[in-house]
C-alpha positions in Angstrom: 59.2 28.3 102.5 60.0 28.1 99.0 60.1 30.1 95.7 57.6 31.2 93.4 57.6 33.1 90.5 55.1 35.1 87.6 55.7 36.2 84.1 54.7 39.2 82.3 55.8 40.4 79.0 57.7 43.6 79.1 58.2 45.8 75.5 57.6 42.1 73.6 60.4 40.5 75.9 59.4 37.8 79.0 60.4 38.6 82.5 60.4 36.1 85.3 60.0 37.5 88.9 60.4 35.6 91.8 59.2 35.8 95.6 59.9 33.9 98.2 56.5 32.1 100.0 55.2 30.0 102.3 52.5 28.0 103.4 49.8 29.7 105.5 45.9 28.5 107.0 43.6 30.5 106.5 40.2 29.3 107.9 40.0 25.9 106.0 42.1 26.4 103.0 46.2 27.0 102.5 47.3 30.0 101.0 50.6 31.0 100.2 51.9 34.2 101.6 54.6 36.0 99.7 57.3 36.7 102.4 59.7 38.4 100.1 59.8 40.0 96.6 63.3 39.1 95.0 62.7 40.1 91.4 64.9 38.5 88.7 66.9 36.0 89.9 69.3 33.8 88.0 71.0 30.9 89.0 73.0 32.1 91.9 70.3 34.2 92.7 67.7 31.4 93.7 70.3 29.8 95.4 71.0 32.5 97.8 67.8 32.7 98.1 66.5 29.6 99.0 69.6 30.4 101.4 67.4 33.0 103.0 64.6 30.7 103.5 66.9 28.4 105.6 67.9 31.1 107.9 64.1 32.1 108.4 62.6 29.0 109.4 65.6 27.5 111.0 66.0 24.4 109.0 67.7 23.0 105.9 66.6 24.4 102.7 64.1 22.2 100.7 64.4 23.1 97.0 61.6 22.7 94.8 62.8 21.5 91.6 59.9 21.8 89.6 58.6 24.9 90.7 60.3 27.7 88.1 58.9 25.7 85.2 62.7 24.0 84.5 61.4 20.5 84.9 64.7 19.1 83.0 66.9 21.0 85.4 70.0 18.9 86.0 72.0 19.5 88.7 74.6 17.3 90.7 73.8 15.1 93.3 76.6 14.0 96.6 75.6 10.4 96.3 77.0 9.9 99.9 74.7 11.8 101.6 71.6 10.7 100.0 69.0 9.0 102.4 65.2 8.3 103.1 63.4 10.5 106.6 59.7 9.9 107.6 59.0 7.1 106.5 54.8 6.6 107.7 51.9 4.5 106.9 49.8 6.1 103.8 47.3 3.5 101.5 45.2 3.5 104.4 44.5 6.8 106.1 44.3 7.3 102.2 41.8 5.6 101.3 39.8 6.3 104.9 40.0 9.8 103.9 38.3 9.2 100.3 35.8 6.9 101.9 34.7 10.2 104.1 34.7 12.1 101.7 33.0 9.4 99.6 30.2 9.2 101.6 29.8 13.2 101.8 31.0 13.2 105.7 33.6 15.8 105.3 31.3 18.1 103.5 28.6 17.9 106.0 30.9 17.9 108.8 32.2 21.4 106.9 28.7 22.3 107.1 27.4 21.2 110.7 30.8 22.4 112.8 31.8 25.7 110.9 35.3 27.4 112.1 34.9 29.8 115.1 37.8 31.2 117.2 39.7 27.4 117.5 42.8 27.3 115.0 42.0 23.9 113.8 38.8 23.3 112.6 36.7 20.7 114.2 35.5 18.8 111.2 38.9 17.9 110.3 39.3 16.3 114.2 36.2 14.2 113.6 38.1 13.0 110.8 40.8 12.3 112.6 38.7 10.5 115.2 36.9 8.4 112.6 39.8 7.1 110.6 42.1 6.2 113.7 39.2 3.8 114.5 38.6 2.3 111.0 42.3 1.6 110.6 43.5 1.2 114.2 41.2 1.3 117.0 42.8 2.9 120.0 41.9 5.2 122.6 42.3 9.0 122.0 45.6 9.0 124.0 47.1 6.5 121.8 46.1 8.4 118.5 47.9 11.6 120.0 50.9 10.1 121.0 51.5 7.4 119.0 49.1 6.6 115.6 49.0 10.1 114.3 52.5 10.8 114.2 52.7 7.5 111.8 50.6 8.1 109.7 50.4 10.4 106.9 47.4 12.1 107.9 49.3 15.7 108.9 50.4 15.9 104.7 46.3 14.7 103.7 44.6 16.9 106.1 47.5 19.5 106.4 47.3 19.5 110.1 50.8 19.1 112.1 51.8 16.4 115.0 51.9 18.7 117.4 48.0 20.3 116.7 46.1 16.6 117.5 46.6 16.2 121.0 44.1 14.0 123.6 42.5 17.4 124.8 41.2 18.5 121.3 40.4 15.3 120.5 38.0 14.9 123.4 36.9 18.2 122.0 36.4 17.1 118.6 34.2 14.1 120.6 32.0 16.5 122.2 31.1 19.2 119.2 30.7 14.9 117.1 27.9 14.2 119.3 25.9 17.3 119.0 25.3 16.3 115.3 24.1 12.6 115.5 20.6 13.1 113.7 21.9 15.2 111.1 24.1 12.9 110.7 22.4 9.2 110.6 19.6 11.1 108.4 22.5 12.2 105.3 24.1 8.8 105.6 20.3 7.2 105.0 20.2 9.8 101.8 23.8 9.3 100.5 24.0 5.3 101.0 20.8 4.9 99.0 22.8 7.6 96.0 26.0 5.4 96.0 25.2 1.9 96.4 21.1 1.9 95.6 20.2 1.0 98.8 16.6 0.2 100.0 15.4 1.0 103.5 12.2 0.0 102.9 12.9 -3.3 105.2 15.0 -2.3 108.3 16.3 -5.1 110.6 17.0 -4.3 114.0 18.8 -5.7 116.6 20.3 -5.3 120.2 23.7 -6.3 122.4 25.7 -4.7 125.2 29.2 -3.7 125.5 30.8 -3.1 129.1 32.5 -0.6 130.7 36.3 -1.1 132.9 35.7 1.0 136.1 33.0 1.8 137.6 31.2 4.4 135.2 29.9 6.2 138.2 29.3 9.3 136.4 27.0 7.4 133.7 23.3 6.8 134.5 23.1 4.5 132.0 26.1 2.4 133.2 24.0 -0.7 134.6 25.1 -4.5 134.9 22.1 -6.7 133.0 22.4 -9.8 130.7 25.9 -9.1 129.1 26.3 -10.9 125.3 30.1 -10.2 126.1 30.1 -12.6 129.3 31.1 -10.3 131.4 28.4 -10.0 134.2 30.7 -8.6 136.5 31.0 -5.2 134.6 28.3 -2.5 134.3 27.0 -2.1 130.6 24.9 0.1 127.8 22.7 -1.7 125.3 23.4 -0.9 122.0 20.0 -0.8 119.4 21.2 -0.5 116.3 18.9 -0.6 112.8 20.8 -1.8 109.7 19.0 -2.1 106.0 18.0 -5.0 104.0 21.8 -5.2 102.8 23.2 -4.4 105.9 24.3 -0.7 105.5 23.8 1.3 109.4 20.7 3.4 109.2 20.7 4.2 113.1 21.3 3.6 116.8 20.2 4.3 120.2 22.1 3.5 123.2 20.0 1.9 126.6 20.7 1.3 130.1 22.7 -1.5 130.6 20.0 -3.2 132.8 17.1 -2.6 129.8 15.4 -5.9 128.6 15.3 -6.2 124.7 11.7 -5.8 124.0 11.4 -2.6 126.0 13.4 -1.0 123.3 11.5 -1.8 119.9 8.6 1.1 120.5 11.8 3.7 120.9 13.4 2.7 118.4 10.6 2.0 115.9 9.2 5.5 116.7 12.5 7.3 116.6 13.4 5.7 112.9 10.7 6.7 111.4 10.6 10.0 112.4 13.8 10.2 110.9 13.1 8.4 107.8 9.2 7.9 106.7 7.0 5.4 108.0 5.4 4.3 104.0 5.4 1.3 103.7 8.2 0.1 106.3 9.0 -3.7 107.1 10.7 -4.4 110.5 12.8 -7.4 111.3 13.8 -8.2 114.8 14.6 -11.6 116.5 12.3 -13.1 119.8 13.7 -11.0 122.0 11.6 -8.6 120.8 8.4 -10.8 120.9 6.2 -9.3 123.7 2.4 -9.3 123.7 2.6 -5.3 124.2 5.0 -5.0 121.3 2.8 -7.1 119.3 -0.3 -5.6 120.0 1.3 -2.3 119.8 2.7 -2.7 115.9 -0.6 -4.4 115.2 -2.6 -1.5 116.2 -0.4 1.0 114.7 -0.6 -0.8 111.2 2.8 -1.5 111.1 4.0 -4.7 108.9 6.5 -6.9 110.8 8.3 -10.2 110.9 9.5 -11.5 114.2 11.0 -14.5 115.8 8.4 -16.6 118.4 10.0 -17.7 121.3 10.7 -21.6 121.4 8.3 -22.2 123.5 5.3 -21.1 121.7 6.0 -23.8 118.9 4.3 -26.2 121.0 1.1 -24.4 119.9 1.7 -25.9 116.0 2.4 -29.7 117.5 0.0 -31.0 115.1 1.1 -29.1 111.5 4.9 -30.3 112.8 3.7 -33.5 112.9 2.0 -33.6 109.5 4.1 -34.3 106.5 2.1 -32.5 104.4 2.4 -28.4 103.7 6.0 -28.6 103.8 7.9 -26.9 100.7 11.6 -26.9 100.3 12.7 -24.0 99.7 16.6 -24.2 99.4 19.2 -27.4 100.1 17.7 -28.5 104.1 15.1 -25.6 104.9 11.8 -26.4 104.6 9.0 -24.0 105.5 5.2 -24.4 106.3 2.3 -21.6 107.1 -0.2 -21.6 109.5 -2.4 -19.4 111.4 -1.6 -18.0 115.1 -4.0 -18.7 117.3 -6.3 -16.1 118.4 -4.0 -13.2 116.7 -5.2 -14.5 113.0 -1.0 -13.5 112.3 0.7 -15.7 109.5 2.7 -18.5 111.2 6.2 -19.3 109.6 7.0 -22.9 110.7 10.9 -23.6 109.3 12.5 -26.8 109.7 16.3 -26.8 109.3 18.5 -30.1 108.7 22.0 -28.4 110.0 20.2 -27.0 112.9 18.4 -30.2 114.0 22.0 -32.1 114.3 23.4 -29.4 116.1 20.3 -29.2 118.4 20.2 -33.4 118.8 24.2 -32.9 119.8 23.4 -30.4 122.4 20.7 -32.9 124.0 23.0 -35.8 123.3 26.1 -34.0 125.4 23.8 -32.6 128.2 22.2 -35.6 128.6 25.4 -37.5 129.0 26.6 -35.1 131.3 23.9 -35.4 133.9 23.9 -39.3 133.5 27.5 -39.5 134.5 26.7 -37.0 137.2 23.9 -39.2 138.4 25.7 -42.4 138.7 28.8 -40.6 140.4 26.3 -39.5 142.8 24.4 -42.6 143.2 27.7 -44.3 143.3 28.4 -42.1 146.3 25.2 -42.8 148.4 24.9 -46.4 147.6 28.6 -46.0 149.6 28.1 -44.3 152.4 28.7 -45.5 155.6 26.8 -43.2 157.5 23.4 -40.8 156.8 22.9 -38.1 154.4 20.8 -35.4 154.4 18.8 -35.2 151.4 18.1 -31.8 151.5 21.6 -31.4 150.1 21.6 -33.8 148.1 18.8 -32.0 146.6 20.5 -29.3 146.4 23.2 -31.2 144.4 21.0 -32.1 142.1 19.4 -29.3 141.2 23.2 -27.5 140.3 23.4 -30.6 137.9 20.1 -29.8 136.5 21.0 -25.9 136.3 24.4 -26.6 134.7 23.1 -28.6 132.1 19.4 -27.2 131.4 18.6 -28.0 127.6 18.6 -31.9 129.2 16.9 -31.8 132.5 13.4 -31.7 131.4 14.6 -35.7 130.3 15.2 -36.8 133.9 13.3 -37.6 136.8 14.4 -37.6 139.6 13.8 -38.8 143.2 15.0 -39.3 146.4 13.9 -42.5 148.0 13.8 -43.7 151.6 15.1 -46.9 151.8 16.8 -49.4 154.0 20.9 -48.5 153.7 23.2 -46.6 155.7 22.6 -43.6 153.9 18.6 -43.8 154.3 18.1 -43.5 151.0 18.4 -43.7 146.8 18.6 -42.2 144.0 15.5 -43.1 142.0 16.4 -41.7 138.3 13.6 -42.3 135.4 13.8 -41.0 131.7 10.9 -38.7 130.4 9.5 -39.9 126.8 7.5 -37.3 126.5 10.6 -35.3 126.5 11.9 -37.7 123.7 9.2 -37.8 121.8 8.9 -33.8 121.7 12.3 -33.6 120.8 12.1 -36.1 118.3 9.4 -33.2 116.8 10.9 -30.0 117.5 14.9 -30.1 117.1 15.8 -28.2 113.8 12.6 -26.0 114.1 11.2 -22.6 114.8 8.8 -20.4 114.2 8.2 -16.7 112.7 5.3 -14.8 113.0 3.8 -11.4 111.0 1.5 -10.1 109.7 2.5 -9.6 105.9 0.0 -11.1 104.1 1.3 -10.7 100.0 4.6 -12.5 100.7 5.6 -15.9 99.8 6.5 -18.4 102.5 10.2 -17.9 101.0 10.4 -14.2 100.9 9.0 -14.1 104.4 11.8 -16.8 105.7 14.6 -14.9 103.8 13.7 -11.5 104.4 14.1 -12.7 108.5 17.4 -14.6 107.2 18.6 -11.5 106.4 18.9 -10.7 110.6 22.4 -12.0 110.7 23.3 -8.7 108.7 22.5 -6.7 112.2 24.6 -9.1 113.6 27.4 -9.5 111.6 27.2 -5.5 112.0 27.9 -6.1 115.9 30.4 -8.3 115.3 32.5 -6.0 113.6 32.1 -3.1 115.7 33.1 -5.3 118.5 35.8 -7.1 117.0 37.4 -5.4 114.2 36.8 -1.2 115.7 36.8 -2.7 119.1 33.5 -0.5 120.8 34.6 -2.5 123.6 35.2 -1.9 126.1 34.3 1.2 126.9 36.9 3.4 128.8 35.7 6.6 128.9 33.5 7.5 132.5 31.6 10.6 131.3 27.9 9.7 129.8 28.8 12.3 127.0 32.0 10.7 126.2 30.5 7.4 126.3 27.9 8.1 123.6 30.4 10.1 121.3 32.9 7.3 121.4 29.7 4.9 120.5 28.8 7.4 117.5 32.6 7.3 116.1 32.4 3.7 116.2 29.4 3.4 114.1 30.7 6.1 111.5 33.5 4.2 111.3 31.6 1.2 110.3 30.1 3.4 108.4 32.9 3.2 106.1 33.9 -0.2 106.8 30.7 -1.1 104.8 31.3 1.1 102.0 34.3 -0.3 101.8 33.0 -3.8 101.5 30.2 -2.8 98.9 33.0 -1.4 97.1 35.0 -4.6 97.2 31.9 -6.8 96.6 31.4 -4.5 93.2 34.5 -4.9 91.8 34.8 -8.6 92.3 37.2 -8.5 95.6 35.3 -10.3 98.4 34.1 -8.9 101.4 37.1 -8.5 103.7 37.9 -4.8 104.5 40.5 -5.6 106.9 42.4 -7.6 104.5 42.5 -4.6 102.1 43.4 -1.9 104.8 45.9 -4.1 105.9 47.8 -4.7 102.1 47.3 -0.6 102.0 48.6 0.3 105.0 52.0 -1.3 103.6 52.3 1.6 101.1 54.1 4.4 103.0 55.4 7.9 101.8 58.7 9.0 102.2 60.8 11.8 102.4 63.7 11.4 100.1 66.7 13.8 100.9 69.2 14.4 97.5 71.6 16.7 98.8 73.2 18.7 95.6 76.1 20.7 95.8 74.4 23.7 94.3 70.7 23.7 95.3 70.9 22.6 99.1 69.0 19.4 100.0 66.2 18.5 98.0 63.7 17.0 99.5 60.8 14.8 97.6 58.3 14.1 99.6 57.2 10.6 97.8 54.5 7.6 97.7 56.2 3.8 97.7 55.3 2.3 94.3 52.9 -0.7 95.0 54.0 -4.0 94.5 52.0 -6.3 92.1 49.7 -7.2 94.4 48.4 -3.5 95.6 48.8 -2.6 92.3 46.0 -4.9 91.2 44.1 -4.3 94.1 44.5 -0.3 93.7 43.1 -1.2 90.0 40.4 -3.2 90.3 39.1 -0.6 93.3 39.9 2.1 90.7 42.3 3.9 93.2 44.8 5.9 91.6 47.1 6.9 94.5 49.6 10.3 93.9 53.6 10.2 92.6 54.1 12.9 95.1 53.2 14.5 97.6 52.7 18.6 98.0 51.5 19.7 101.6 49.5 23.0 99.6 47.7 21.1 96.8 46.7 17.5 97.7 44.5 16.0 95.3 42.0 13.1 97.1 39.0 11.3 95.1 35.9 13.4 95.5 34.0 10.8 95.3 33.4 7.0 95.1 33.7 4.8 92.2 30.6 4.2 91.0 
């Protein structure tokens, strides 16, 4: 509580009336409520009554020295008992908080989850839920008990410690969910209005994420190929479509047991549904590459451009071979077209310097590792003193062979009788036609579409531009940790995968920001300087007034300062719980 007060002019004379207040919600807004009218006051008057106030609400009185228009009020300060409460983390949730509202997420979220009966209004949870991830991903228990509370986020979004617990966050998860088309479609409209983004070309890309325990209650919860190495755990596939720049269109979320290419048609139909079919490109990498797929975007008159299995580049042996065709097109790429066979598509041959070292390494190490396993077993027959069985030494083999499979096309092998204790050798043969196709093929691949007005080089780095969608993966799995997945319920599951990607989201505003004003791309290096600028409470107990108490932002140091700048970031003096003032919108 705290005092207020109104003028009005009386018979040519000014009269200043004061009331005592407080802070009240009302649906989404504060209002203050006047608990008391007091009338004139003077000096010992407010003091008694900010006496009052004390004995209402229980605690020491907070004096708001500003707040009868005396702003060069001076009054005396016990230097003793001056000290610093509530110290918590504020640059970051800060600037979470203007990048959703930046990118027009509270306002929809306003829009899509209006206030019923609940107290606290379910768009301000998702908030909640979204920033806790982009600054510090933890499970919903751990924002409850721990994050919220140190954070400044109950003075931004005026909601109190004790009204975010684990229950109404789960809550907040559940009414998310319901609104994941509505969503993904504004972001498409918003990210095009703030950073002229083009969805015109959509790459699209797929990985897993696991699960700890046993997800029983998930159909979708299915062990398959895991990209996190973890076989032993049941998964989801994640499908996720990103634009040309690499700014998250949309997502769909598999069984875990669902090969890559029996996604595309899903996820190619759902898209453009979503957001227009005119004149779309897609971009996906060979896992994609089935003859059904093909046939199917061909037929629909789709335009595409799609990584060909390694195998299929034996079928351009000859135009490999030929020197001529080849164009450079940047410092070690070189690209050549050709014609598919039978399909009439454009054939993208690329040749890569970097890539054909690493690929003669990975022969070179294999290679090495099955001679020396060779000769140890060779060493080992030639040695024995009694028979073998070559069935298991077949067997032996063939787990040399498996554990080193990029080299064992180059050996043959055999088992020969012979006369020896063991009743046999170890007959072992290099294959140059192995060589020879090696010799041809390391450092190349080949694309296929069927985009007939682009240059070799826009074709080659229009599919270059892939490792956006990856890159995309990567942070959600490193940096706001989607795995693993914790939660058992198949709802849960798919609401936590949908916080995840609004949060990244914002991480890639964030980075477009930073890219614009000359700062990199590291988001995490700029939450992190942030999240050093706390507010404070600072207590100034006077021996007239009562304790004082400023509720007050750290001034950045030189560093955040300039950072602050050059993200044009102007961050608040003070704070005031009923009239918080947060950027509306992003720099342009």
């Amino acid at each position: 509580m705290y005092l207020r007060h109104t003028i009005r002019k009386k018979d040519g004379k000014a009269h200043r009336y004061w009331r005592l207040v407080r802070s009240v919600r009302v649906g989404r807004r504060v209002i203050q409520q006047t608990v008391a009218q007091l009338g004139e006051l003077d000096e010992e008057g407010r003091v008694e009554a900010r006496a009052l106030a004390r004995r209402l609400i229980g605690g020491p009185g907070q004096a708001q020295l500003f707040d009868d228009g005396s702003a060069d009020l001076i009054v005396p300060i016990r230097l003793k008992g001056i000290c610093i409460e509530r110290s918590r983390q504020f640059g970051d949730v800060y600037l979470a908080l203007a990048l959703w509202r930046g990118v027009g997420l509270e306002e929809l979220c306003e829009r899509l989850l209006p206030i019923g009966k609940e107290s606290i209004a379910w768009a301000k949870m998702a908030a909640v839920l979204v920033a806790a991830r982009f600054c510090e991903p933890s499970s919903e228990l751990h924002i409850a008990e721990d994050w919220y509370r140190r954070t400044a986020l109950s003075d931004l979004l005026q909601l109190g410690d004790e009204e975010v617990n684990k229950d109404r966050l789960y809550r907040g998860l559940d009414h998310l969910l319901a609104h994941k088309v509505d969503l993904e479609a504004h972001l498409s409209q918003r990210c095009g209005e703030l950073f002229a983004v083009q969805n015109e070309v959509l790459l699209y890309d797929v990985t897993s994420t696991y699960f700890e325990g046993l997800a029983e209650a998930n159909p979708q919860a299915r062990r398959g190929y895991s990209r996190d190495h973890r076989p032993d755990c049941k998964q989801v596939c994640i499908a996720l479509v990103v634009t040309f720049d690499g700014f998250p269109l949309g997502y769909e979320v598999f069984a875990g047991n669902t090969h890559d290419s029996r996604t595309l048609q899903t996820i190619v139909a759902t898209m453009e549904a979503r957001h227009g079919m005119l004149g779309r490109v897609w971009i996906t990498d060979r896992g994609m590459a089935s003859t059904d797929n093909l046939t199917w975007l061909r037929q629909t008159g789709r335009r595409y451009i799609i990584g060909a299995p390694k195998a299929q580049l034996r079928q351009f042996a000859a135009e490999l071979a030929m020197p001529e065709g080849w164009r450079a097109i940047r410092d070690g790429i070189e690209v050549k077209l050709a014609r598919w066979p039978k399909t009439g598509e454009t054939a993208i041959l690329c040749r890569s310097a970097d890539r054909r070292i690493k690929e003669q390494a990975m022969h070179d190490k294999f290679s090495y590792r099955i001679a020396a396993a060779l000769a140890k077993l060779a060493a080992r027959i030639d040695s024995s003193s009694k028979r073998l069985s070559a069935a298991q030494i077949n067997r032996q083999i063939g787990r040399i062979l498996q554990r080193n499979q990029r080299s064992a096309a180059r050996f043959q092998i055999t088992v020969q009788a012979a006369d020896c204790p063991a009743g046999f050798r170890l007959h072992v043969e290099h294959d140059q036609a192995f060589d020879d196709w090696a010799a041809l093929s390391e450092g190349a691949y080949v694309l296929r579409t069927n985009i007939a007005d682009w240059s070799d080089e826009q074709l080659w780095r229009a599919y270059i531009q892939l490792t956006q969608a990856e890159a995309a993966f990567r942070i959600q799995k490193d940096e706001l940790r989607v795995r693993p997945i914790w939660h058992q319920r198949a709802d849960r599951v798919q609401a936590h995968i949908l916080v995840c990607f609004l949060a990244f989201v914002l991480w890639k505003s964030l980075e477009m920001w930073q890219q614009r004003s000359g700062l990199g791309n590291s988001p995490r290096t700029v939450l992190e300087e942030l999240a050093r600028i706390q507010s404070h409470d600072v207590i100034l107990p006077t021996t007239t007034h009562g304790d004082i108490r400023l509720r007050c932002i750290a001034q950045p140091d030189a560093a955040q300062a300039a950072l602050l700048d050059r993200l044009g970031i102007v961050l608040p003096k003070r704070l005031r719980t009923d009239d918080l003032d947060l950027p509306s919108a992003l720099p342009a």
